[in-house]
MARKOLDO-544866 format. One record per atom (N, C-alpha, C): residue in one letter; x, z, y. Coordinates in steps of 0.1 Angstrom, whole numbers, plus 5000, padded with zeros to 4 digits. Atoms other than C-alpha are relative to their C-alpha. Example, Ala and Ser with C-alpha at 12.3 -4.5 7.8 and 13.67 -1.06 7.14 Angstrom:
2
a500950004988a512350784955a500950005012s499150004989s513750714989s499250085011
END
This chain:
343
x500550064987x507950445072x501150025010x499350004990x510050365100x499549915011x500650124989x508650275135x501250005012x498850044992x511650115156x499050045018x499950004984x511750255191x498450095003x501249974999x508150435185x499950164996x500349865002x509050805181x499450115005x500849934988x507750975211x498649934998x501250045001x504650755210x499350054986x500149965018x503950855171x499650165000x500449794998x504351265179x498849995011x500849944992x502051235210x498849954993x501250085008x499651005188x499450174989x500449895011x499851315160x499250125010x501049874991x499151625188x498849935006x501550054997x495851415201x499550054991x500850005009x494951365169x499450154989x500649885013x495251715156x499350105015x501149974993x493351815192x499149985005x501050104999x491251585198x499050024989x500450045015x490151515163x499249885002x500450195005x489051165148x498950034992x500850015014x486351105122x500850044988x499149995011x487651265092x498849944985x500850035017x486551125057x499250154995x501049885007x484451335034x501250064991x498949915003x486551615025x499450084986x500549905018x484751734991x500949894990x499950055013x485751454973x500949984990x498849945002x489251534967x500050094984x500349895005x488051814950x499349994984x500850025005x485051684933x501149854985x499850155012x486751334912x501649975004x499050065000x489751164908x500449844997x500550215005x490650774908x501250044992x498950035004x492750714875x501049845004x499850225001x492950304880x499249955008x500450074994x492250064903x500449844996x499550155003x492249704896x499049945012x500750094992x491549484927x500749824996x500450124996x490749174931x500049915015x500250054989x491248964960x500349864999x500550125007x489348614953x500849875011x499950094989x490148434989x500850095009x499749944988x492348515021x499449865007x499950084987x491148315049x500550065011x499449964991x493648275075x499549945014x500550004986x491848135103x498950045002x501349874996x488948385102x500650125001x499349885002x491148655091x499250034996x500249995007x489548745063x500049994988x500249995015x489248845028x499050034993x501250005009x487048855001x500650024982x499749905015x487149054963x499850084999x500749885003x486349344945x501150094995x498649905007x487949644929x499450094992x500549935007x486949824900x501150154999x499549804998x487750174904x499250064989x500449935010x488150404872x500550145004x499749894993x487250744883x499950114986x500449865008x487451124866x499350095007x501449904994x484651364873x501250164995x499649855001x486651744884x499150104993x500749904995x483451924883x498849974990x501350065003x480151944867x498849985009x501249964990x476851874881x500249835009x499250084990x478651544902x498949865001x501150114992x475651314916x500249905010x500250064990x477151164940x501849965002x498750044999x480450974947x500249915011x499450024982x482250914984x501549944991x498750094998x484950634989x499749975010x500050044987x486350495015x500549874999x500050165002x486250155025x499649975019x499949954984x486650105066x499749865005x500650124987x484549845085x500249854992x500050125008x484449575054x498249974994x501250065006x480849415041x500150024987x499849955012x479949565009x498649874990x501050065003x478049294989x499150034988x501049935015x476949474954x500950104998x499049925006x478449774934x499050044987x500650005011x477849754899x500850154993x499549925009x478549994866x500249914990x500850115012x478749784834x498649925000x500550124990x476849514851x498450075006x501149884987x474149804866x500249985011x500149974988x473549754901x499850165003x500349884996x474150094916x498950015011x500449984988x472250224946x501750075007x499449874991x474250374975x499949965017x500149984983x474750425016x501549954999x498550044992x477750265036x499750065014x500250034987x478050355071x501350005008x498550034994x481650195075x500950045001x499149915002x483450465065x500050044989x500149945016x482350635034x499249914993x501050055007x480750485009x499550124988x500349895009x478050714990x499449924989x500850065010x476950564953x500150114986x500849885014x474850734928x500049964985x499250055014x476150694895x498849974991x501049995004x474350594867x499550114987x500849865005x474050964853x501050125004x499349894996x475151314862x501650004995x498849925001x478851374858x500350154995x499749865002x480151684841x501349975001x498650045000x483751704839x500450004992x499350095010x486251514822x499249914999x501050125006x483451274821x501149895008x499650084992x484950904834x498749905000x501250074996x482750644851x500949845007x499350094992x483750274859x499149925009x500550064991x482450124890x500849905011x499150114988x483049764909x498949995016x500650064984x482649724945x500549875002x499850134999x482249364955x499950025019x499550014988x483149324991x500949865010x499250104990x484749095024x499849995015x500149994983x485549065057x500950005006x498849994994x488049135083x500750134996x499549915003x490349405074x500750065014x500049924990x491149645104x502150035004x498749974997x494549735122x500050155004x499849874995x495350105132x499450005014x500149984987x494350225167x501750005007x498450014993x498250235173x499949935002x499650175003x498449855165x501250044995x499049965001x501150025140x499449944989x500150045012x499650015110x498849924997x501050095001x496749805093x500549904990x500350155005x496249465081x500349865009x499350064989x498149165096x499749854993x499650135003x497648825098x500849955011x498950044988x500548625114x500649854993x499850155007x500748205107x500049984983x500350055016x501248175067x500250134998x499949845009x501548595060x498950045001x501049855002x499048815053x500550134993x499849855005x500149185046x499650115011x500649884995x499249535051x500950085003x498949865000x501049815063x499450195000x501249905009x499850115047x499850165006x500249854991x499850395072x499750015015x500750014984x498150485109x500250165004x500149934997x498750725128x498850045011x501750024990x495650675151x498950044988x501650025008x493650725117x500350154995x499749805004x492751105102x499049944989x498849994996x493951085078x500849885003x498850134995x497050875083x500049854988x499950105012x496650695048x498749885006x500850095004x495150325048x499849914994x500650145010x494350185018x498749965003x501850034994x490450185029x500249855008x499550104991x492049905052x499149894995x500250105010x491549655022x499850024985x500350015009x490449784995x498850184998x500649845002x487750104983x501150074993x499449875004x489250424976x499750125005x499349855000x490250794971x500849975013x498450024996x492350725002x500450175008x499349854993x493951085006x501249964993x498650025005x497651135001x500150094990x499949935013x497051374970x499149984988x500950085006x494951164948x501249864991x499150125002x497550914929x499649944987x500950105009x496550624905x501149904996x499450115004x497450344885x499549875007x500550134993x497249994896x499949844999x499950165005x496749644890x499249905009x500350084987x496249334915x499949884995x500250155003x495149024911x499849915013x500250064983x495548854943x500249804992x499950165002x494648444944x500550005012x499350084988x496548214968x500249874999x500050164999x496347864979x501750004993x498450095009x499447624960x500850055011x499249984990x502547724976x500550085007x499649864995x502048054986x500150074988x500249925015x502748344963x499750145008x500249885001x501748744964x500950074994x499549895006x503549054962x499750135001x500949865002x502149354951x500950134998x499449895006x503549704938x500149954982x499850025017x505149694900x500649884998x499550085010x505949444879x499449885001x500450125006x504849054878x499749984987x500250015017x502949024844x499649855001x500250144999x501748654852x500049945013x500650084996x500748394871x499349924996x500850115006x497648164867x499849895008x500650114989x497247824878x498249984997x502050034999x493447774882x500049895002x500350165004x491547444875x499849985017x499850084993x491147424912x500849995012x498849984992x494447454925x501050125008x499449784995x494747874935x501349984989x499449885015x497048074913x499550175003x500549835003x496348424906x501350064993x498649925002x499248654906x499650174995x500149855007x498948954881x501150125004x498649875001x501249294892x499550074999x500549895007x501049584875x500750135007x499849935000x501549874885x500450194992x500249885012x502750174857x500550165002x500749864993x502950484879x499750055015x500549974989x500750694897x500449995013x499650014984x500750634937x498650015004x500950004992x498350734964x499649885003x500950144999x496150444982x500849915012x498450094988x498750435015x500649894991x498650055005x501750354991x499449864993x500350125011x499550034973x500349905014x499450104989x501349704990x499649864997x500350205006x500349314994x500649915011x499250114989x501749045013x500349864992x499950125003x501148685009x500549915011x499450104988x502848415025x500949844988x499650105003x504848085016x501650074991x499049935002x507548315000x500849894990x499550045008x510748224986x500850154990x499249905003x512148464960x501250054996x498649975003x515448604953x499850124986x499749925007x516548854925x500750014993x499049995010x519249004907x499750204997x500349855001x519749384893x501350085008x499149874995x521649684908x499750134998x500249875009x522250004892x499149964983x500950065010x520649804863x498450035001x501849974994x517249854884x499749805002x500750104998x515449484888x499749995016x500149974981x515849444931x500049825003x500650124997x513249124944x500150015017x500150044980x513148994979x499149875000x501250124994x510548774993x500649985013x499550054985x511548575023x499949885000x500350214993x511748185041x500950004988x498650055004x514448015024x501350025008x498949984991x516348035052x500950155004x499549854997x516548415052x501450054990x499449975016x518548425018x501750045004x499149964999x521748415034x500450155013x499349894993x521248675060x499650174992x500049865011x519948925032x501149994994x498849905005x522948925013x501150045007x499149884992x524949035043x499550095006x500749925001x522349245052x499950144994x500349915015x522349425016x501350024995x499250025009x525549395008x500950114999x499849865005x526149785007x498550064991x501349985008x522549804983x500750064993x499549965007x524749884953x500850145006x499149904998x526850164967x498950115006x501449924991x523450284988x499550074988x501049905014x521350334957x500950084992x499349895007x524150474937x499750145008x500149884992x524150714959x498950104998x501549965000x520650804959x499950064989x500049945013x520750794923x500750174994x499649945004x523251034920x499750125009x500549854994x521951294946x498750104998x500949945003x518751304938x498849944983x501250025011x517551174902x500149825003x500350164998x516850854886x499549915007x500850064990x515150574906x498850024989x501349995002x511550644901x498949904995x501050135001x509750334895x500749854991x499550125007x510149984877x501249895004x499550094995x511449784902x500450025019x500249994983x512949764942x499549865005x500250104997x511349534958x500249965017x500150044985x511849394998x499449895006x500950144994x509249165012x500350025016x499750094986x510249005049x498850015002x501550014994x506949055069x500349925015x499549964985x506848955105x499350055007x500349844992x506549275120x500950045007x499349964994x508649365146x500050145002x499949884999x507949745150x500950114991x499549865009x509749895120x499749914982x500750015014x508749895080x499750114996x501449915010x506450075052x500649984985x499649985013x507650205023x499649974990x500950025010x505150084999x500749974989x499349995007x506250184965x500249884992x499950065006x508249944949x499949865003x500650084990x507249714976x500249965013x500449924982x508549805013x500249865007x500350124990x507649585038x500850005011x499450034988x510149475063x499949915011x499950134993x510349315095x501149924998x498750055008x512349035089x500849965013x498650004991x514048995124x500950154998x498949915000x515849335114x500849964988x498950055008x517249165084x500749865003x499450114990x519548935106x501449934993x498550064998x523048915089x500850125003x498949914998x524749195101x499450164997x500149875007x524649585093x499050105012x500949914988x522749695123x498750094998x501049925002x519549805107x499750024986x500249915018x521149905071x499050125002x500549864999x520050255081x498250014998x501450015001x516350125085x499549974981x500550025020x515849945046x500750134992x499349905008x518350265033x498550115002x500849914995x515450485050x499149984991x500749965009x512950345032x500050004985x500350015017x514150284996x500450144998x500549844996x514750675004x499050014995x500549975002x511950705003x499350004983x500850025012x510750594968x500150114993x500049915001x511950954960x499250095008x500449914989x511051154988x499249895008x501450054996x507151024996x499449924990x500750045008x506350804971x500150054983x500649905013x507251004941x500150115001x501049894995x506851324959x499849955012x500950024987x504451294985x499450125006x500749864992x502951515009x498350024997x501250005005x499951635004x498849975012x501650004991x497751595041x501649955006x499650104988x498851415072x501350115013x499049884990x500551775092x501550014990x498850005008x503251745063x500649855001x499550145001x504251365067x501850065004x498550014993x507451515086x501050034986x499150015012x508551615051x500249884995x500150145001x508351285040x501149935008x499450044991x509651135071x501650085003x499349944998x512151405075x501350024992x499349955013x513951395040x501049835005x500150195000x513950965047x501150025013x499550034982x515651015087x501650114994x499349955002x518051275069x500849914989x499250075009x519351025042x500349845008x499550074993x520150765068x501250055010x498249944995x523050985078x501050044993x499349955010x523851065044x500549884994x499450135007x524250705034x501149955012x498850024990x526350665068x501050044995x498949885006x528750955056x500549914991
END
């Protein structure tokens, strides 16, 4: 994560929030279960309501025995059913947690699959930092708040585990009118054209990540891609952007070597760079990071910023912090290798 020009605002946001205090999630559950897999679904975006609509089948593991009861989080979205193997569960929402009573006790190692069907408007941070963004043909998320306790927001747009020490597999199935496409975390395993005109864009994701690091962004994209370091490195953007990424990028190769060789292979399948328009900064989302795309202009001015976060895909998304008072490790590893890629 990098928030341009937002550093002092960001630390006074943290000391409120760790004197003040916010609503915190339900803190057993951590403890109690584990999400291995999530496969969402998201059926519709409407962009002139701003909303969405889809489900997400969450495959959980039971820590503990005795386990009656199972908390997710899911933040200010309409919950329309939540089945088991087509069981209607029971449970409570009250726009924060969701509590649903399985359909039998839990011992541990037990697993349990359950879909939540859901829609609505999806929330922005109290910063206006992080959240869920609609802006003319994009829709993406940016997967961390510092207004929120904790800081992770996958709950934004989809149910979860969302703590930063909880990490999962993942698979997305995002539909989108003709014309637009979806970019997720992982790998592109298809696209469907539908009989009435969507597509349905399959990405896989094949390792564990907390619920922040899971990333989406639809828009009218055009794609680019070639390899470096013999890694697979996509870019989403206008058409028009194409020539100012590769002066932009055009130390990428010598960057990641680098990386590679200081600290370990690249971690994941694929780099990916989606163009958002977001003017504050970008979000690391593994495999995925979301940039504003007026900082990819053509000239070398805010190498330091995309260097910072494909940084990161080491340092935060394949080690991560474990709670929200450690982010500076994270942040801290990420702000230190933007002076090592200078050097």
């Amino acid at each position: 994560m990098n928030c341009i020009k937002q550093v002092t605002r960001s630390s006074l946001l943290i000391f409120l929030i760790n004197i003040v205090g916010l609503p915190k999630l339900a803190a057993s559950a951590i403890d109690t279960l584990h999400v291995k897999h999530y496969y969402i679904y998201i059926d519709s975006i409407n962009y002139p309501a701003k909303t969405i609509q889809g489900s997400c089948i969450v495959s959980l593991e039971s820590k503990m025995n005795n386990i009656n009861n199972i908390s997710l989080n899911l933040l200010q979205l309409q919950i329309d059913s939540i089945t088991s193997n087509s069981i209607t569960l029971p449970y409570s929402y009250n726009d924060t947690v969701i509590r649903i009573t399985p359909p039998f006790i839990l011992s541990a190692n037990d697993t349990l699959t359950i879909r939540i069907y859901y829609h609505g408007q999806p929330k922005k941070d109290l910063t206006g930092w992080g959240g869920f963004y609609f802006s003319g043909t994009s829709a993406f998320n940016m997967g961390a708040g510092f207004g929120s306790d904790p800081h992770t927001l996958g709950r934004i747009w989809f149910p979860c585990l969302d703590k930063f020490n909880d990490k999962a597999l993942y698979d997305f199935h995002i539909t989108t009118a003709a014309g637009y496409k979806a970019f997720c975390n992982g790998m592109l395993v298809n696209q469907t054209n539908n009989s009435n005109g969507t597509i349905t864009w399959h990405w896989k994701m094949n390792q564990p990540i907390p619920s922040y690091l899971a990333g989406i962004a639809v828009s009218t994209f055009y794609t680019m891609q070639r390899n470096s370091n013999n890694i697979p490195v996509v870019w989403a953007s206008a058409p028009s952007d194409t020539n100012n990424i590769l002066l932009s990028f055009q130390h990428l190769d010598t960057i990641l070597s680098s990386f590679i060789t200081a600290y370990g292979n690249y971690p994941f399948d694929k780099i990916g760079f989606i163009l958002v328009p977001f003017n504050q900064g970008a979000m690391e989302h593994a495999t995925s990071i979301h940039l504003g795309l007026s900082f990819i202009n053509g000239n070398l001015n805010y190498e330091t910023l995309w260097a910072h976060e494909l940084s990161h895909m080491w340092w935060g998304d394949k080690v991560t912090c474990e709670s929200e008072d450690q982010m500076w490790l994270n942040e801290g590893f990420a702000s230190y290798n933007e002076y090592f890629i200078t050097e």
